[in-house]
N, C-alpha and C positions, 0 to 999 in steps of 0.2 A: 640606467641599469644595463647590465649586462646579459647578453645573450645567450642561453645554451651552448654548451660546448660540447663535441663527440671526440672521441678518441676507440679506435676499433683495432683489434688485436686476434689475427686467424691465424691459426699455428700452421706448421706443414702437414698436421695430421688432417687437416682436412681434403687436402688432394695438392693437385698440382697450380703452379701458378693462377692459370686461366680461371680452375675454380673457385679458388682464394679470392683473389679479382674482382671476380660475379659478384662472392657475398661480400665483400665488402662494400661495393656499390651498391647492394639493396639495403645493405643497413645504413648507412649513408641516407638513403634515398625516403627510407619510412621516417629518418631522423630529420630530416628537412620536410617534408609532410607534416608530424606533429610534435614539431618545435613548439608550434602555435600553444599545444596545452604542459607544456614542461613548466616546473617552474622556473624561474629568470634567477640567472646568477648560478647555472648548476653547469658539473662540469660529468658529463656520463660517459666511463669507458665500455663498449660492450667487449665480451670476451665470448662468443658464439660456444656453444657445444656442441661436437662431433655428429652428425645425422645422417642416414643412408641417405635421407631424399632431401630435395632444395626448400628451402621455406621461400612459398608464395610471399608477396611484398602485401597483400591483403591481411594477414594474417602476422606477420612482425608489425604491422604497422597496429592492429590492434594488442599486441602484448606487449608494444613499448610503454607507452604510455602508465601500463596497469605496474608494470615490474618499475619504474622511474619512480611510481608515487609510494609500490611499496617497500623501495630502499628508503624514500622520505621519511616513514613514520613506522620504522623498524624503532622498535623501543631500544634502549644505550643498551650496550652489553655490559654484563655482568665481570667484578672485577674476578680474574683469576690468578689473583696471586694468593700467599701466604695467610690465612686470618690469624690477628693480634687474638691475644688473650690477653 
């Protein structure tokens, strides 16, 4: 089987290179910590949202896991197209 995959994505709005940099080596970082509970064969890209202050690696490391399982079992969406009659 295949093993979790990341793909990370920090725009410039978040600051400058160096900071950019940072977060993406702590999301990297929490992402390789719990690999272990993802499940296999997933492929996760995070896309951070803007924050004044840094997220501790304690703390991404416990909301990755919760936010991976509750993309899993997000019920399908609803169609939005045209309904027949």
């Amino acid at each position: 089987m295949d093993a979790p995959r990341l793909g990370v994505s920090v725009s410039k709005d978040h600051g400058g290179a160096v900071r950019r940099n940072k977060l993406k080596r702590v999301l990297r970082e929490a992402f390789r910590l719990e690999r272990a509970r993802m499940p296999q064969s997933c492929d996760v890209v995070l896309i951070p949202k803007r924050r004044p202050d840094d997220l501790p690696l304690a703390e991404l490391r416990g909301e990755l896991p919760k936010l991976v399982e509750k993309a899993f079992h997000k019920p399908a969406p609803r169609g939005r197209g045209r309904r027949r009659r």
